[in-house]
C-alpha positions in Angstrom: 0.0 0.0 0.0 3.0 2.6 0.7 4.8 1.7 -2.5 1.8 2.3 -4.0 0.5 5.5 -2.4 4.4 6.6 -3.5 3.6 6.1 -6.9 0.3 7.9 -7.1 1.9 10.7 -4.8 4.5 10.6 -7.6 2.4 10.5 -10.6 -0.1 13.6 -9.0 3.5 16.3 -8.8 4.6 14.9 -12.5 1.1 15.9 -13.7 0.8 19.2 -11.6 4.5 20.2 -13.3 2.9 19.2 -16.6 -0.1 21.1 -16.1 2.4 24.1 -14.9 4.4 23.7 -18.0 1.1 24.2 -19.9 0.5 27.2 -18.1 4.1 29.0 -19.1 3.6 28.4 -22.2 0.8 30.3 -22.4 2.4 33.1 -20.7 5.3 32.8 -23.3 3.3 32.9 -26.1 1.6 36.2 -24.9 5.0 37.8 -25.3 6.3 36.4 -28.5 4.5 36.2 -32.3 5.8 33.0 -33.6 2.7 30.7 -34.8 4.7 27.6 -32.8 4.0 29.8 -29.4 -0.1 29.2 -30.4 0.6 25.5 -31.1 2.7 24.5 -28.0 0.5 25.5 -25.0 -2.2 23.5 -26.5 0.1 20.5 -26.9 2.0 20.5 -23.4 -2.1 21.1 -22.0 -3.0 17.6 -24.0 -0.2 16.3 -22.7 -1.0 17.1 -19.2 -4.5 15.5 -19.5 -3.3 12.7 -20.9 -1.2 12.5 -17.6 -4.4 13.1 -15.4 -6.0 10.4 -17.1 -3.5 7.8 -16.1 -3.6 9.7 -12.0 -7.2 8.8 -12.3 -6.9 5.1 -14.2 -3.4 4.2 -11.5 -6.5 5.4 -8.1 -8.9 3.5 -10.0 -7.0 0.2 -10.0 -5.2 1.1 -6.8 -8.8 1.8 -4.5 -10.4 -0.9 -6.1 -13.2 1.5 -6.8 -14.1 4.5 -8.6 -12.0 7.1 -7.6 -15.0 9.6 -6.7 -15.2 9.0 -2.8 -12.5 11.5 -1.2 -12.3 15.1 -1.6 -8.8 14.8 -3.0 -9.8 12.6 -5.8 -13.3 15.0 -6.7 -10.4 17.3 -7.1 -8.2 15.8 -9.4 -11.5 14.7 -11.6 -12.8 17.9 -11.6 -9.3 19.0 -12.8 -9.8 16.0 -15.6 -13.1 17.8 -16.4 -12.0 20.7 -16.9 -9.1 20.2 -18.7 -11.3 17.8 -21.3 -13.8 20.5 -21.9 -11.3 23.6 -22.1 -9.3 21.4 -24.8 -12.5 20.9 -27.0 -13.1 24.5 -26.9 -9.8 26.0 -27.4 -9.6 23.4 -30.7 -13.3 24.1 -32.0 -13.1 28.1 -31.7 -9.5 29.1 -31.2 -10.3 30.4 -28.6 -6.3 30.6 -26.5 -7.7 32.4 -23.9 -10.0 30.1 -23.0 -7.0 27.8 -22.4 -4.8 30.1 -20.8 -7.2 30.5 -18.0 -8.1 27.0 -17.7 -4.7 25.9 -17.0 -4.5 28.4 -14.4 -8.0 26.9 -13.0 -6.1 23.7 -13.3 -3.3 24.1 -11.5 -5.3 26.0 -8.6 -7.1 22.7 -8.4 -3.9 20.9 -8.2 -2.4 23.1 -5.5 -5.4 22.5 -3.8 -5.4 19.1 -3.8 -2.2 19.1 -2.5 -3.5 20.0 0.9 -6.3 17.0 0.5 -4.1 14.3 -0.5 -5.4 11.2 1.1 -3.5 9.5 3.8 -5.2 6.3 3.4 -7.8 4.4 0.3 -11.0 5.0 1.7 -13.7 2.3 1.0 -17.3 3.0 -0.6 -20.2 2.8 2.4 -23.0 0.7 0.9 -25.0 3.6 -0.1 -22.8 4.3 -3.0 -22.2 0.6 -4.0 -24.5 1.0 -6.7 -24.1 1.4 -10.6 -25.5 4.6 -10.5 -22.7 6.4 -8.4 -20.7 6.9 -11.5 -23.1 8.3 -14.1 -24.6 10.5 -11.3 -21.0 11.9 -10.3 -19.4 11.4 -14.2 -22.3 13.7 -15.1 -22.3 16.5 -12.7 -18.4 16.9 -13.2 -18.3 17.2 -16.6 -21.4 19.4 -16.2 -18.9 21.6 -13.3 -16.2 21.3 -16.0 -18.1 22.4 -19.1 -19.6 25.5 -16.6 -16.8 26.9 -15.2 -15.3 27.1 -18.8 -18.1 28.8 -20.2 -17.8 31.5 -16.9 -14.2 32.1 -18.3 -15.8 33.0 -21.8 -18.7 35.0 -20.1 -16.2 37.1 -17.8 -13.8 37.2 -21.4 -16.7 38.9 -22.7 -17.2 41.2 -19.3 -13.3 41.9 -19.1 -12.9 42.9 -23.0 -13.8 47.2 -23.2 -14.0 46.9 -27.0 -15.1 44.5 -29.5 -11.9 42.3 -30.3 -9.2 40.5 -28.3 -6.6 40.3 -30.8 -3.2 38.7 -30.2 -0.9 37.2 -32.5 -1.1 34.3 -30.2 -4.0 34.1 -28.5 -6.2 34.6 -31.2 -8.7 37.2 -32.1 -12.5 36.9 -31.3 -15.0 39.8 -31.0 -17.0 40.0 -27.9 -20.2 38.2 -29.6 -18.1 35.4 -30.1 -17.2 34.8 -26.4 -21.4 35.3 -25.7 -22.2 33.0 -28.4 -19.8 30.2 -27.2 -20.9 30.8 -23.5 -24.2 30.0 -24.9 -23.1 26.8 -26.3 -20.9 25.7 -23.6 -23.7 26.6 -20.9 -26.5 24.6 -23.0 -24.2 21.1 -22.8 -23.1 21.8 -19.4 -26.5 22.4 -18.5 -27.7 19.0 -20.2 -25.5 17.2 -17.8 -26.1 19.4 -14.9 -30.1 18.0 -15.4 -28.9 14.2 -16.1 -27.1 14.5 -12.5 -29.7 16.1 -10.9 -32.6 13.5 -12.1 -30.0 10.7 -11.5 -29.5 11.7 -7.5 -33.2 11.7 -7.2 -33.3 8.6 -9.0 -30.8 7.1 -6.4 -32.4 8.8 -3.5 -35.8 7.1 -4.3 -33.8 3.2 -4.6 -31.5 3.8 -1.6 -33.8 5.8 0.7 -37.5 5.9 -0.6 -37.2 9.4 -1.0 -37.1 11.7 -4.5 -35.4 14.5 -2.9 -34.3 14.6 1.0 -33.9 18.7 1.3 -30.3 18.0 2.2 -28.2 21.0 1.9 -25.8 19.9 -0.7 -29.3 19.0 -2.7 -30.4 22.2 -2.3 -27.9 23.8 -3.0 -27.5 21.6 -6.7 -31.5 22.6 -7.1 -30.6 26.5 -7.1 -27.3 26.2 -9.1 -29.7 24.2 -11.9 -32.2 26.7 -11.5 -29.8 29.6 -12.0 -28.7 28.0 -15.5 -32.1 27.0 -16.5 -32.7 30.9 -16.0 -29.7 31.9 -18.3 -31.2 29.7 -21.1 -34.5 30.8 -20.5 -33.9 34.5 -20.8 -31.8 34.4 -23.8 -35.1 34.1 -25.7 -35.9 37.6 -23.8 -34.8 40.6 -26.0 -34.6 42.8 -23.2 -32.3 40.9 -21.5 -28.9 42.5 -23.1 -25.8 40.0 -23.4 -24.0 41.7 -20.2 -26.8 40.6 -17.7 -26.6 37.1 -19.7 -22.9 36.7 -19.1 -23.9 38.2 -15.2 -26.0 35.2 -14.5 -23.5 33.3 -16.0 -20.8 34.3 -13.5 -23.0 33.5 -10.9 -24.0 30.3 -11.2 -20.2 29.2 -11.9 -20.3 30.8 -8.3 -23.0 29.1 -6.6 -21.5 25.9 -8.2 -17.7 26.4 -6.2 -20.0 27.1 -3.1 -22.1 23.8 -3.6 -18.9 22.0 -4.7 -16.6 23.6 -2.3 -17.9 25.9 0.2 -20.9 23.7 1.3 -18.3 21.3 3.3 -17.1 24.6 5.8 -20.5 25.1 7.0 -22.1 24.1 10.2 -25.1 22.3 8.0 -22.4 19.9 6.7 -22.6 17.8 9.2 -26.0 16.9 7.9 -25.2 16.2 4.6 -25.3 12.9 2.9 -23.0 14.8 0.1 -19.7 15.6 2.1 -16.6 14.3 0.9 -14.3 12.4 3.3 -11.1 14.2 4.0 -12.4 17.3 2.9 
């Protein structure tokens, strides 16, 4: 178990350096014009997912389980996650911002995990030996992935004063662009966000006889889904300019790092059936 808690200790720092390497080359190519500065980041970023993959594959044989139980290993997926979605994005519409500030999201989430690292391999209580555990946590993470990327294209669109972020490296999109792909990012992560949601009630009604048991993680999933079924709903609302769109955006990335993160410092934790061991 040491040798092997050694390796995984190992593999996590050889994927935060990659992950960091990603990030300097970003910052490189904002300085310099040569095309191969656009191509690099993008490649060393692969390379660093390709990395997680194995972290997560190497906890997944080592725990015997899916490695969705601890808070450390929530982390490294939702880094996975992330990572996945911020790659598809950056290739689809050139969008190098996007990756630049998803590598820095990355490697926040590794430097948190650092402080969660597991001291032992937790096992799953029987609540959670079920095949639904992983299409119910598979789908809200790559809905958290897919949502905080879209918040870095609606705050893109926020941050920019005039109509085009133009670099020779980073690309050049107008300000519609950035509200158009939040649009398009929001409506898949939103797809999952519902397919987790109607999972957990699904589970809640087989493990506990109950749709929906007002816990406070629960509730707290309900108003983040809400606030995204807003955004979608008044983009069909002339009146509702692209700036408050982007707005409601911002927040409900927000209210998902609470439910995800802040949720577990609060005296109602210790009711939850949602908290994540070593947390």
């Amino acid at each position: 178990m040491l040798e092997s808690l050694y390796y995984t200790s190992t593999l996590f720092k050889v994927t935060f350096f990659l992950y960091a390497l990603a990030l300097l080359g970003y910052l490189v190519g904002i300085f310099r014009k040569e095309k191969v500065f656009g191509t690099i980041p993008y490649a060393l970023f692969a390379i660093a997912f390709l990395a997680c993959t194995v972290l997560i594959v190497d906890r997944w044989v080592e725990a015997g389980r899916p490695p969705f139980k601890s808070f450390y290993e929530s982390l490294v997926f939702a880094a996975w996650t992330t990572s996945l979605i911020s790659l598809a994005v950056e290739y689809k519409f050139k969008m190098r911002l996007v990756g630049f500030l998803s590598t820095v999201g990355v490697a926040m989430i590794f430097l948190f995990a650092l402080t969660k690292r597991d001291v032992e391999i937790i096992a799953l209580p029987p609540a959670l030996q079920t095949w639904m555990f992983i299409p119910h946590v598979i789908s809200y993470f790559l809905a958290y992935g897919a949502l905080f990327v879209a918040g870095l294209t609606a705050i893109l669109y926020l941050a920019l004063p005039k109509g085009i972020a133009s670099h020779h490296t980073l690309g050049e999109q107008s300000r519609i662009d950035f509200s158009a792909t939040t649009y398009q990012i929001t409506k898949f992560g939103f797809l999952f966000l519902t397919a987790g949601l109607l999972l957990g009630t699904w589970w809640g009604q087989n493990a506990w006889s109950n749709y929906w048991g007002w816990d406070p993680k629960e509730n707290w999933a309900l108003i983040t889904w809400l606030i995204f079924a807003a955004y979608l709903h008044f983009r069909n609302i002339p009146s509702w300019s692209e700036k408050r769109l982007a707005w409601v955006v911002v927040i409900g990335v927000a209210a998902i790092v609470f439910t995800y993160l802040g949720m577990d410092y609060l005296p109602t934790a210790e009711d939850s059936l949602h908290v994540y061991s070593g947390g």
